[in-house]
N, C-alpha and C positions, 0 to 999 in steps of 0.2 A: 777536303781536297781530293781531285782526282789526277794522279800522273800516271804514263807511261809506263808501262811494265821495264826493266833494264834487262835488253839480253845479254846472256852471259858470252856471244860471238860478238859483242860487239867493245866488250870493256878491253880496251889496247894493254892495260898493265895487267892483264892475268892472259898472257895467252895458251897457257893450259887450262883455263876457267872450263871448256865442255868436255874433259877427262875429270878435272875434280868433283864437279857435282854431279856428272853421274857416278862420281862411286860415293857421293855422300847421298844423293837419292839413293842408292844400293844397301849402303848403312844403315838409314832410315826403317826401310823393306826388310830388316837383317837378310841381306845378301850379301852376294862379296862376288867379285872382280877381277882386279888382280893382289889389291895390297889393301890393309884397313886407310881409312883415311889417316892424314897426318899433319900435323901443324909445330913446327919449330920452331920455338923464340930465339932468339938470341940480341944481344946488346947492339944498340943501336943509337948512331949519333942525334945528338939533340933532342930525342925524344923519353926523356926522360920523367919520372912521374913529378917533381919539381917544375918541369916544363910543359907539361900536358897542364897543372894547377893556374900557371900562368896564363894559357891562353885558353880556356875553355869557357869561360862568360861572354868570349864576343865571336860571332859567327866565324870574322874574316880570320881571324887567330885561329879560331879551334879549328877550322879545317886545314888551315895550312899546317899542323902539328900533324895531322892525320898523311896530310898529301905530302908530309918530308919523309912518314916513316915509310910511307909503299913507295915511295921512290928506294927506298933500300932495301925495303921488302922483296919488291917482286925480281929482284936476283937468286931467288930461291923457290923453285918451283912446284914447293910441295900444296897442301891442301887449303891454306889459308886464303880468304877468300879476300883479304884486302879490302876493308872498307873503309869510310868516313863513318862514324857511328857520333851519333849527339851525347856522348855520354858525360857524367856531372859526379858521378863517385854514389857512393852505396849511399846517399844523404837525399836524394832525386825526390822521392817517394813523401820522406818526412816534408820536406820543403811545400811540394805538393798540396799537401794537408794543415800547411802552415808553421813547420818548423821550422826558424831563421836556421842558414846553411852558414856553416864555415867552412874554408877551405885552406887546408895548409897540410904540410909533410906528406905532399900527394895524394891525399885523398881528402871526402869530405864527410861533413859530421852535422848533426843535430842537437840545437837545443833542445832538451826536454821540457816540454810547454805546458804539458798535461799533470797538473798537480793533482787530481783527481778524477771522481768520474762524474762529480757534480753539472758536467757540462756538455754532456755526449752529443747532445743535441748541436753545439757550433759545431762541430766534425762530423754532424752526419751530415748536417747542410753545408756543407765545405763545399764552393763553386769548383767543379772541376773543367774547364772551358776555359776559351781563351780570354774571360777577363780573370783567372788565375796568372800569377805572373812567371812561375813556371811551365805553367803549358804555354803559356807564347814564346820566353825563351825557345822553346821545342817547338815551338811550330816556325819562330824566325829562322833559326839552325838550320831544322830539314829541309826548309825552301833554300836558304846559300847551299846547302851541301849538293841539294840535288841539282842545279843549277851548273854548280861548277864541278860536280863528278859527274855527271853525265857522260857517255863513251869511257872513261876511266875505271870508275871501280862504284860497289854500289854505296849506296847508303842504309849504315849500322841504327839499330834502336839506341836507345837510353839502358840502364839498369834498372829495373822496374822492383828489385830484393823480390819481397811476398808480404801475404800478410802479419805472418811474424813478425815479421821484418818491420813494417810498418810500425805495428803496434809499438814494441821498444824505442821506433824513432820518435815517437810520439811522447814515452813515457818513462824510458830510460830499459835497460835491462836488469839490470837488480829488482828495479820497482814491480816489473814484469814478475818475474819470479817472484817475489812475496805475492803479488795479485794474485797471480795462480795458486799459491798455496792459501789465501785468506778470502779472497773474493774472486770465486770463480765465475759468479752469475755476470758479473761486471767486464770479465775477461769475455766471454761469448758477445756481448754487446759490441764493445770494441772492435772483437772479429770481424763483426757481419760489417762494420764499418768500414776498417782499412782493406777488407775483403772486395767490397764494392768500389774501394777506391783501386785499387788493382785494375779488375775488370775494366772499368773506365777509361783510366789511365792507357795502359794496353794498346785498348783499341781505336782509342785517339789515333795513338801513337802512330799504328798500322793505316788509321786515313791517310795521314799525312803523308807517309813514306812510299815511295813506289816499290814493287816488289821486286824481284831477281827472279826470271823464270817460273812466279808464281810462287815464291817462299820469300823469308826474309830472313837476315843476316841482324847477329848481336852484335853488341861491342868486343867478344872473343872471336869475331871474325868468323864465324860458325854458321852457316845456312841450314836452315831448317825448313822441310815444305810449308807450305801456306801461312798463315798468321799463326804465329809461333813464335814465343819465345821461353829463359828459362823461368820455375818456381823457384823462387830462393829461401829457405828458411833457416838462416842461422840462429834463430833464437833456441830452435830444437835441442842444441847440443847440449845444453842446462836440462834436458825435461827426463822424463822416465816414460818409456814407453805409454803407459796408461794414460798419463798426460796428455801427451800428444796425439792417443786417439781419442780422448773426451773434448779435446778443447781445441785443437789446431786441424786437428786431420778434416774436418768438414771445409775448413777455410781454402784449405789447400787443397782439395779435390774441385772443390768448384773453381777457383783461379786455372789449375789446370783445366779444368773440362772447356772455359774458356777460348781454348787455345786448338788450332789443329792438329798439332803435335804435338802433345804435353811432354814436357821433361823437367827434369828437379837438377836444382844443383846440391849438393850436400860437402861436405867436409870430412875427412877419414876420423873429425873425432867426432863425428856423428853416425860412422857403420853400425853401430851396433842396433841404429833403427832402421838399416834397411827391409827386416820384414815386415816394417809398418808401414814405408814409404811404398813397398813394390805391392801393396792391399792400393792402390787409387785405382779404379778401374781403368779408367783410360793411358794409362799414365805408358810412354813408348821409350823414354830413357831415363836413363839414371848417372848424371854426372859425378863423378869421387876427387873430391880435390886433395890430395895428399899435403899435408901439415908434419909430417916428421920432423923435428921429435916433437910436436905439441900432441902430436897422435899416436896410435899404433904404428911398428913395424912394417913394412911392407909387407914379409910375407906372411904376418898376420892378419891382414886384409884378403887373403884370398879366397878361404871359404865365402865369404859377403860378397866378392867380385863374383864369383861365378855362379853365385846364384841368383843376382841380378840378370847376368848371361843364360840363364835359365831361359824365359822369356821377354826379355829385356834388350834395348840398347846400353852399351857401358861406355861412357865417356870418362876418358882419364888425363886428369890435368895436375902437371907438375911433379911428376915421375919419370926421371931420370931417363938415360940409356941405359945404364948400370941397374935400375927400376926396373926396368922394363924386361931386361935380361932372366928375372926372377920370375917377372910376370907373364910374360908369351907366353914360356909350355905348359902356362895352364891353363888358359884361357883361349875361347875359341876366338876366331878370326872376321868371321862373319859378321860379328856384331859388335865391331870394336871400333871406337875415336880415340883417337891418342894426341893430347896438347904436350908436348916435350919441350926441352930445352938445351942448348949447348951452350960454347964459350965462347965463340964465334961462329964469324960465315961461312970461312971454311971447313968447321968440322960437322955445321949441317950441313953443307953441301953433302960431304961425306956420308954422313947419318944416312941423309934421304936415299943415297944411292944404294947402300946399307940396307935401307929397309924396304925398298923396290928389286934387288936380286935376292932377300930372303926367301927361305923357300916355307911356304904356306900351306897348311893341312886344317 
């Protein structure tokens, strides 16, 4: 398919949308503005991840779940970009490739199908096209989203995880990891396959969807230039460095190089591999999503933050005010996204006013 590009003067519910993204193109550039970009969660009626699980298999539901929350959204005018995104829980990928989806406790999940490796070959010939039944859900979706957000707000991808990612959905995580330790040759097969199924997928995806300004927008509401979206590899967290440069690190280089702006999401009890994550050549950010206490300290995280800040973008998701307090004076400015959250509207309001008369060096 081919749509319309969505300009950002024209979406009525963000009308701060051409100061946000030009300081998120600025971000991108490691440049800076006047303030780092910023995105505040806070609790919101009816959109609950129980209520997101109910409506998201039929077009007309799952947008209106999207279009109740930027109705309460855009009362706060920070960096969030307000999308409709077709999104289906970290399970998207495995379905994909043939894993039955369940959905329940707001999120969704995979059967693991793959009893061995005796069968590589149904998964490498796995249709990926619209007579798969997942990419037509996702191709019916982005045709209702884009249709009825149009002028409003744009339209978000799906979650794509990675290949990691994949693979486990396929074969479970445990089973993952003994693979790795007993059949590694078997583990590389797999890769090249959920590797290609990424890729694929991906770029589907980015037909389908019209762009923002010439970038495209996740389900975290996050614009990134061009065709772009994030690497997910939770399965990392289990591996040991060597691991995951023998066996994952090619998977995940090429998924990024993929992309026009590559970037990784990772988890804070995965830092201790960011100097094998910030070795992808291309590779322009490095998300950290803080898990305390299943992870490190905050500010034992900082050496790893800033040297991502090195030459890197750092996006930081689910770190406090009180986080953040720890984190600012050590981190530069220039090259900083910050996903946050309060208890309400009002005290982001606060926050954001907060973080717009800060003063910046």
């Amino acid at each position: 398919m081919n749509h319309e590009d969505f300009s950002i003067d024209d979406l009525s519910y963000k009308p701060n949308g051409p100061e946000s993204l030009q300081r998120l193109k600025a971000f991108w550039e490691r440049e800076f503005i006047d303030h780092p970009p910023i995105r505040i969660r806070y609790p919101l009626d009816g959109v609950s991840d129980p209520e997101w699980q109910e409506s998201c298999e039929a077009a007309d539901t799952h947008f209106a779940y999207w279009e109740h929350m930027n109705d309460q959204k855009r009362e706060l005018p920070d960096d969030d970009m307000l999308v409709a995104a077709v999104y289906h829980g970290p399970a998207f990928m495995g379905g994909i490739m043939g894993a039955p989806v369940t959905f329940g406790k707001g999120t969704s999940w995979n059967e693991h199908i793959m009893k061995d490796y005796g069968d590589l070959d149904r998964y490498r010939n796995h249709p990926i096209d619209s007579t798969n039944a997942w990419i037509a859900l996702m191709e019916e979706q982005v045709a209702y989203f884009t249709e009825h957000a149009r002028g409003r707000f744009p339209v978000g991808t799906n979650l794509f995880t990675g290949p990691g990612d994949i693979m486990a959905d396929l074969r479970g995580v445990t089973e993952m990891y003994l693979d790795i330790a007993l059949d590694r040759e078997n583990v590389r097969k797999l890769a090249r396959i959920c590797t290609d199924a990424y890729i694929r997928t991906t770029q589907l995806c980015f037909d389908m969807i019209p762009s923002l300004e010439g970038g495209y927008c996740d389900y975290y509401s996050l614009w990134t230039p061009g065709r772009s979206c994030m690497v997910d590899d939770d399965l990392t967290v289990g591996l040991s460095a060597d691991d995951y440069m023998d066996l994952l690190f090619a998977s995940d280089d090429e998924a990024l190089e993929s992309m026009d702006t590559p970037w990784m999401h990772t988890h804070s009890g995965q830092i201790r591999l960011v100097p094998e994550f910030l070795k992808h050549p291309g590779l322009r950010g490095l998300q950290v999503v803080n898990d305390w206490p299943a992870g490190p300290k905050v500010e034992e995280m900082i050496p790893m933050l800033k040297l991502v800040q090195e030459d890197h973008c750092l996006l930081l998701r689910k770190f406090t005010p009180e986080d953040l307090e720890l984190l600012l004076p050590e981190l530069r400015c220039d090259r900083l996204y910050v996903d946050t959250q309060c208890d309400d509207l009002e005290s982001a309001k606060e926050y954001l006013e907060f973080w717009k008369k800060r003063v910046w060096s």
